[in-house]
C-alpha positions as a printed NumPy array, in Angstrom:
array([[-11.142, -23.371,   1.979],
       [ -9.628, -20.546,   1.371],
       [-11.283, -16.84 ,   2.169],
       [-10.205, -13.559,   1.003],
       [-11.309, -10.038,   1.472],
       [-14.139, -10.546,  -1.12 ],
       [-15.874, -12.778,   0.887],
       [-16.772, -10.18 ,   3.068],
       [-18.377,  -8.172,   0.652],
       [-20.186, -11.403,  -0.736],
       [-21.664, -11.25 ,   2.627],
       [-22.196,  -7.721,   3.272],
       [-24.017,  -8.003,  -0.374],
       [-26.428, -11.618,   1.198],
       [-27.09 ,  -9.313,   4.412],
       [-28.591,  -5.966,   2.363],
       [-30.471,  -7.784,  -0.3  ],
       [-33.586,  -8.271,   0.79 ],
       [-34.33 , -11.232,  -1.796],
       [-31.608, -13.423,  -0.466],
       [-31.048, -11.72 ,   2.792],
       [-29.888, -14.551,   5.648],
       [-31.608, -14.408,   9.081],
       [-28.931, -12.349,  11.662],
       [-28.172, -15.687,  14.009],
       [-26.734, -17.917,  10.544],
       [-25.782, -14.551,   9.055],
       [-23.052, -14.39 ,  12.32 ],
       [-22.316, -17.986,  12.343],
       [-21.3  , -17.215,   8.624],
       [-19.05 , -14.01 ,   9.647],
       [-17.522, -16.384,  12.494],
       [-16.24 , -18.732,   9.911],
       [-14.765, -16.41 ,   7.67 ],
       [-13.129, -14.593,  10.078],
       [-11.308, -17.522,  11.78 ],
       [-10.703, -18.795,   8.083],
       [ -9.099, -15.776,   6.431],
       [ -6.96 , -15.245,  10.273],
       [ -3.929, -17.136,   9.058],
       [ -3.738, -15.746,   6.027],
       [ -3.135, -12.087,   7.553],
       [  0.486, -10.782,   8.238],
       [ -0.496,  -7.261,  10.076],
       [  2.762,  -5.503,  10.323],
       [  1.8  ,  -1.82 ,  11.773],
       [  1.473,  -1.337,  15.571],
       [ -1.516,  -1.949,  16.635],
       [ -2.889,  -3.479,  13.583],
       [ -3.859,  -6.957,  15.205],
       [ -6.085,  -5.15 ,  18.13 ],
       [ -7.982,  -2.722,  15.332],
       [ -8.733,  -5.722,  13.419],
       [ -9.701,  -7.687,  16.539],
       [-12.066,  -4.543,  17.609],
       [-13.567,  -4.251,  14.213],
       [-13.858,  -8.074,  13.689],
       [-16.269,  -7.316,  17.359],
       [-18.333,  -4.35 ,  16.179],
       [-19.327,  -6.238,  13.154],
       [-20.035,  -9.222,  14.797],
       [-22.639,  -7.232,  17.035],
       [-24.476,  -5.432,  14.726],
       [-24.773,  -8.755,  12.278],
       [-26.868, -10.369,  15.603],
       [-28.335,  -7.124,  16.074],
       [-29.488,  -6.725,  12.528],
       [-28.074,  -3.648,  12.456],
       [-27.758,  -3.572,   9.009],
       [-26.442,  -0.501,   7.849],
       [-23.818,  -0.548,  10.586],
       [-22.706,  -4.406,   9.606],
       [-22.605,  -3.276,   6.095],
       [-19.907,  -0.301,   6.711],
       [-18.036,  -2.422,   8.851],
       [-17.913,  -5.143,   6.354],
       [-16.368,  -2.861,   3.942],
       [-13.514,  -2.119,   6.584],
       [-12.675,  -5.239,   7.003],
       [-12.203,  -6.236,   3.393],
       [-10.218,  -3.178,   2.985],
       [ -7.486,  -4.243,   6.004],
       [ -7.645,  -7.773,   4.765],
       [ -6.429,  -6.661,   1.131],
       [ -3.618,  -5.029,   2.432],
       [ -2.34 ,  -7.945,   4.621],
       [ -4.031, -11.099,   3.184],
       [ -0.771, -13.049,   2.519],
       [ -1.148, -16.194,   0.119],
       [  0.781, -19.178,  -0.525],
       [  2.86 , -19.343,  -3.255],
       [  3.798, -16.623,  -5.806],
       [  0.776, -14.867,  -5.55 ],
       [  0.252, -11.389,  -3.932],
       [ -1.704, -10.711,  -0.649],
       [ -2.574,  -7.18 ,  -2.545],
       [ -3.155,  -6.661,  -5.862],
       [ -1.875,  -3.144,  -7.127],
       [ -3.996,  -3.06 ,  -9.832],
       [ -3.471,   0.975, -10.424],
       [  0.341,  -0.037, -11.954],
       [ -0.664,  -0.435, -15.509],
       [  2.62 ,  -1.506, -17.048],
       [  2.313,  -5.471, -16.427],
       [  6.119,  -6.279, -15.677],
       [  6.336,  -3.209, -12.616],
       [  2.791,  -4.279, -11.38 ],
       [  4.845,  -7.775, -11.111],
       [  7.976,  -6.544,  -9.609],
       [  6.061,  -4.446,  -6.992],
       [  3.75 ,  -6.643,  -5.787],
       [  6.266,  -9.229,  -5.136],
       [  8.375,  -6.733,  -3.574],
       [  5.138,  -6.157,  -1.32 ],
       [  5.054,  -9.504,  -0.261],
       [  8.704,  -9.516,   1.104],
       [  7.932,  -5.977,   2.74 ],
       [  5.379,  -7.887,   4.685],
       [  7.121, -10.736,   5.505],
       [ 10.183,  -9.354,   5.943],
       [  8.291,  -7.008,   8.875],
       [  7.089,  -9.547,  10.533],
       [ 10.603, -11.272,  10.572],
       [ 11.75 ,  -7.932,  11.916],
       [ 14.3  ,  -7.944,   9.093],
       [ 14.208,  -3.932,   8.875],
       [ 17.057,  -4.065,   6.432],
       [ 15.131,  -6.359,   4.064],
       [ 12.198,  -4.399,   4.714],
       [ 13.097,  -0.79 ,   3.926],
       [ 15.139,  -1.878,   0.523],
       [ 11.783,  -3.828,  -0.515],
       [  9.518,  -0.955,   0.467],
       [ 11.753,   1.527,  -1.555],
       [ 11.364,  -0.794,  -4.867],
       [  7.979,  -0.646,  -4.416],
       [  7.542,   2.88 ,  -3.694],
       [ 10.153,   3.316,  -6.742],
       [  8.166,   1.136,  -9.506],
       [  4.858,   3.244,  -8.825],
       [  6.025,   6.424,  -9.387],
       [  8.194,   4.896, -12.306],
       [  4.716,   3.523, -13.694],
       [  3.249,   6.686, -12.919],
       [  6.193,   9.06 , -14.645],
       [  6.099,   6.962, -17.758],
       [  2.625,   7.767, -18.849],
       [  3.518,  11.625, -19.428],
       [  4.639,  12.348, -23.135],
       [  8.504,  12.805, -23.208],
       [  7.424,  16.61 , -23.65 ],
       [  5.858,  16.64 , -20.19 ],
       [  8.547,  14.587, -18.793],
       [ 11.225,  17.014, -19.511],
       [  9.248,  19.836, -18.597],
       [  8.564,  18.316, -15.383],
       [ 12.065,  17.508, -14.825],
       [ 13.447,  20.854, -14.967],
       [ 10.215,  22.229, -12.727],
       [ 11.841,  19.846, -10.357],
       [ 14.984,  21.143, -10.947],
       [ 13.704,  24.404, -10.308],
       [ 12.99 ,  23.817,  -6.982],
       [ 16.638,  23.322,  -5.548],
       [ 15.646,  20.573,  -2.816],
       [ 19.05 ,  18.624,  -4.452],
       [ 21.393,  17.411,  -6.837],
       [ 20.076,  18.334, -10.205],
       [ 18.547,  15.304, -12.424],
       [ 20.292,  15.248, -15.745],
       [ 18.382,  12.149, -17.462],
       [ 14.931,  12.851, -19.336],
       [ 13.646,   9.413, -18.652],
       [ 12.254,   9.077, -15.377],
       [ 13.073,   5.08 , -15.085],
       [ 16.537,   7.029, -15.108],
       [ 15.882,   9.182, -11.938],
       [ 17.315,   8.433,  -8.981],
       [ 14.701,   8.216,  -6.117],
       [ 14.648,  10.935,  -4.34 ],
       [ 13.942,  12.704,  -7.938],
       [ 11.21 ,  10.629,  -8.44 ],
       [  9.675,  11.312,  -4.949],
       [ 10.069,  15.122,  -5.76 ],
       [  7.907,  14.163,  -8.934],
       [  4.98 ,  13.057,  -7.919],
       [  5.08 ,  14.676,  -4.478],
       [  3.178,  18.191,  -3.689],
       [  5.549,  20.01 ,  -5.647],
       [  4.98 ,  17.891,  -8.777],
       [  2.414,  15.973,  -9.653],
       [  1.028,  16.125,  -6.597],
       [ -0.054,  12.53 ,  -6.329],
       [  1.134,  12.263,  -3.24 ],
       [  0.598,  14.408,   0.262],
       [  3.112,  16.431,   2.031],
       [  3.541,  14.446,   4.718],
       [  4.023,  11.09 ,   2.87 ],
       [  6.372,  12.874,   0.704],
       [  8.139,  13.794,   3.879],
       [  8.901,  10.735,   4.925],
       [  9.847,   8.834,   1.869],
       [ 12.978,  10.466,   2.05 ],
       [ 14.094,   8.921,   5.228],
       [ 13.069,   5.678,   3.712],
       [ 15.515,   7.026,  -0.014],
       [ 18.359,   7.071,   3.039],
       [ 17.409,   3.269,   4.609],
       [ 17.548,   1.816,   0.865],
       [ 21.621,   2.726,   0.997],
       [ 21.269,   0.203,   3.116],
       [ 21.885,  -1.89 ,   0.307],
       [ 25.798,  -0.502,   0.16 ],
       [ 28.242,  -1.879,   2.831],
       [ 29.907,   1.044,   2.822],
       [ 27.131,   2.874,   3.459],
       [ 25.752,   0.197,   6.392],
       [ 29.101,  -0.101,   8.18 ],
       [ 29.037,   3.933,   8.793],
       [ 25.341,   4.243,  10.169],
       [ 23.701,   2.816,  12.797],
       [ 21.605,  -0.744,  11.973],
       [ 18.256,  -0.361,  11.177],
       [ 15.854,  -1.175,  14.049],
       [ 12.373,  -3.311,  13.514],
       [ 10.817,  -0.144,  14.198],
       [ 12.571,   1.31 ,  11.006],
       [ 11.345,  -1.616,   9.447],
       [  7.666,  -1.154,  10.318],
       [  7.847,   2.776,   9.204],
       [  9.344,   1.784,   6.194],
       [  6.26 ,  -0.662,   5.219],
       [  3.829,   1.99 ,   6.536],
       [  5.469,   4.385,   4.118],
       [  5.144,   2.103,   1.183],
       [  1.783,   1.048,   2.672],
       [  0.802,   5.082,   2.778],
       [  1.954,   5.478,  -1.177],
       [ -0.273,   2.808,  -1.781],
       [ -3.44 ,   4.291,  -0.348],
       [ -2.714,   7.332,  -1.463],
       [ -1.823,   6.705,  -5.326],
       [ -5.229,   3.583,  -4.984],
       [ -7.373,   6.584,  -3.964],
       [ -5.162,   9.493,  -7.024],
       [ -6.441,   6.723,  -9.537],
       [ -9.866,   6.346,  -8.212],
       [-10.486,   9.719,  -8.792],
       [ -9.362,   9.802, -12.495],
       [ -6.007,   9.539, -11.723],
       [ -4.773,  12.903, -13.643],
       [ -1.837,  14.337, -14.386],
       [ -0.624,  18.025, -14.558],
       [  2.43 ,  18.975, -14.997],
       [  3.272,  22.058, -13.004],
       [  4.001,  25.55 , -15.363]])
């Protein structure tokens, strides 16, 4: 059997319906089988990601018995949300869907790219970790970039230009721009899809992806699995934020 995050909102949905609602006692019994089924399936890679889901998975099994149901019901939504982010199938398939990517062959790419961030983490291959993370930070703001009219893309590039935080980008198409461009693009001084502070950090992750060079590894120090695990909770962070930039119309304004 296999149990993903949307079983918990089937059963968040059986508990508030008061048609079909199940008695608290087989309504826990229910929760206790999904949670030791979907279990195996999760690869939590951020510190302290296991004990959060452990507490949660506690709460919600209390208030289910207590027929708490407005309590269950939140914390039912909280843990479908952590187990889209780190439900990890078998196979080809992602353990997170970024839906929000619309062009079809970069949704691809970065979803599998997600997959090796993940299990790359938990390998503590940081190297492997921080190049995946940067392709998938790279093909949403690519997929982002490429819906403005080649007007707006130009006149976005030289507002970024404008700005003098590095080496001027010459290119007018942004699947051209090197990465720290495109971070500078749809960060707060752009598009502002992103946040300061996640903008901040995705340049530390625009050095890791050098990585990639052996000229560039054999002169820095390797990358430790605690690099690794800030680089997935950087791509992790551009996901959030760009899921909830979309959910709220997901507009785009270029800056004057």
């Amino acid at each position: 059997m296999l149990v993903t995050a949307d079983d918990f909102i089937a059963l968040k949905k059986r508990i508030i319906d008061r048609t079909v609602r199940l008695e608290s006692q087989r309504a826990a019994q229910l929760f206790e089988r999904l949670v030791s089924s979907i279990e195996p399936r999760l690869v939590i890679t951020n510190a302290g990601g296991a004990v959060e889901w452990l507490e949660l998975t506690m709460s919600t099994q209390e208030a289910i018995r207590a027929s708490q149901l407005g309590l269950a019901s939140g914390l039912l939504d909280q843990m479908a949300d952590i187990a889209r982010k780190y439900w990890k199938a078998s196979g080809p398939l992602p353990q997170q869907v970024l839906s929000f990517i619309k062009d079809p062959a970069l949704r691809r790419i970065a979803e599998e790219d997600w997959n090796r961030v993940i299990g790359a983490a938990q390998r503590e291959d940081a190297k492997t970790t921080a190049i995946a993370a940067g392709s998938v930070v790279e093909a949403i703001a690519i997929d982002i970039l490429e819906r403005l009219s080649t007007e707006d893309a130009t006149k976005l590039k030289d507002h970024v230009n404008g700005l003098k935080k590095g080496r001027p980008e010459q290119k007018s198409i942004p699947s051209d721009w090197k990465f720290a461009f495109l971070l500078l693009a749809i960060g707060p001084d752009g598009l502002k899809v992103l946040g300061d502070r996640t903008h901040d950090i995705g340049h530390k992750l625009r050095d890791w992806r050098n990585y990639v060079h052996p000229p560039k590894s054999r002169k820095e120090d390797p990358l430790t699995p605690a690099d690794g695990r800030l680089a997935a909770g950087f791509a992790e962070k551009v996901i959030d934020e760009v899921t909830g930039w979309q959910a709220n119309g997901g507009q785009l304004v270029v800056p004057p």
